[in-house]
C-alpha positions, -999 to 999 in steps of 0.1 A, spaced: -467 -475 283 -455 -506 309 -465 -541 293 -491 -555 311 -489 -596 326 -511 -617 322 -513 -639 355 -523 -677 346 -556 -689 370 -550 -723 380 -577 -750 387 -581 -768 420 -593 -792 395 -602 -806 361 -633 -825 358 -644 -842 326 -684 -851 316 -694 -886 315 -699 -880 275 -664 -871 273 -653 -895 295 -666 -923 274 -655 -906 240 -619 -904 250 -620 -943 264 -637 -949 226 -612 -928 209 -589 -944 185 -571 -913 175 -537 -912 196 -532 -877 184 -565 -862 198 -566 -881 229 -529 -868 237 -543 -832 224 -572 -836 250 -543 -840 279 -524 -816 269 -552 -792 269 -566 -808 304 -530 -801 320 -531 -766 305 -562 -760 321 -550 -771 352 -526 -747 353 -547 -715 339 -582 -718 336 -589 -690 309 -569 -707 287 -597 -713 260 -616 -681 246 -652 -675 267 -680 -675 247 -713 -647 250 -741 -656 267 -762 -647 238 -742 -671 216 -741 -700 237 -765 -730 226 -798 -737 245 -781 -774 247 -751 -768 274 -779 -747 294 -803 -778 297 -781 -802 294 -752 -790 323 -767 -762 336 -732 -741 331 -734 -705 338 -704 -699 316 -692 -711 281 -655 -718 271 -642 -732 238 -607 -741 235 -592 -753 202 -571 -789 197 -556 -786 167 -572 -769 130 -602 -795 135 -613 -804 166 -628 -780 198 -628 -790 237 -658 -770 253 -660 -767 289 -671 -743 318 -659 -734 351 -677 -739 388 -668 -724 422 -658 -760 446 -643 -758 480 -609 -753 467 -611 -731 445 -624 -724 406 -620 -759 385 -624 -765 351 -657 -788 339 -649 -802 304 -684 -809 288 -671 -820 252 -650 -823 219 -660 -814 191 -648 -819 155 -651 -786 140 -680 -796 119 -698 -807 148 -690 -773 169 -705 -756 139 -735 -767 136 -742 -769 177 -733 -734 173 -753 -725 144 -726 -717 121 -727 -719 84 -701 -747 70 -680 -748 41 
């Protein structure tokens, strides 16, 4: 059996929310806010790089809120969660970061049970 690559997508672009915009001007954490770039550069240079969530899993909330037509959730670090979704623009597919999370949050938008 040959190995099979795995080609990285990159972004034309990475977009961040207003919300997240003002959360990572607000946030006091140096370790999350240089998590957030990393993952933002990541992003940038493959697309897929967080796991895509189900449609039928997705909260009613990023629907109404951003209208996204797809779901991804990428993790930044053991406790906190980047969501974001990706749109067709002129250049190409970029990536629309709606949120972070902490992982408490994420649960209980998502309707998991916590600990």
């Amino acid at each position: 059996m040959t190995p099979r690559f795995i080609r990285s997508k990159p972004a034309s672009s990475v977009k961040k929310s207003v919300e997240l915009e003002r959360f990572l001007d607000s946030c006091q954490n140096e370790w999350l806010r240089n998590k957030a770039e990393e993952a933002f550069s990541e992003l940038k240079s493959n697309y897929e790089g967080g796991k895509k969530v189900t449609k039928d899993k997705w909260p009613r909330y990023y629907a109404v809120k951003w209208r996204v037509n797809n779901l991804y959730i990428r993790k930044l670090g053991p406790d906190w969660r980047l969501t974001y979704a990706l749109e067709a623009d002129g250049a190409g597919i970029s990536a629309f970061c709606l949120e972070i999370l902490t992982h408490k949050e994420y649960d209980k938008r998502f309707g998991y049970r916590t600990s």
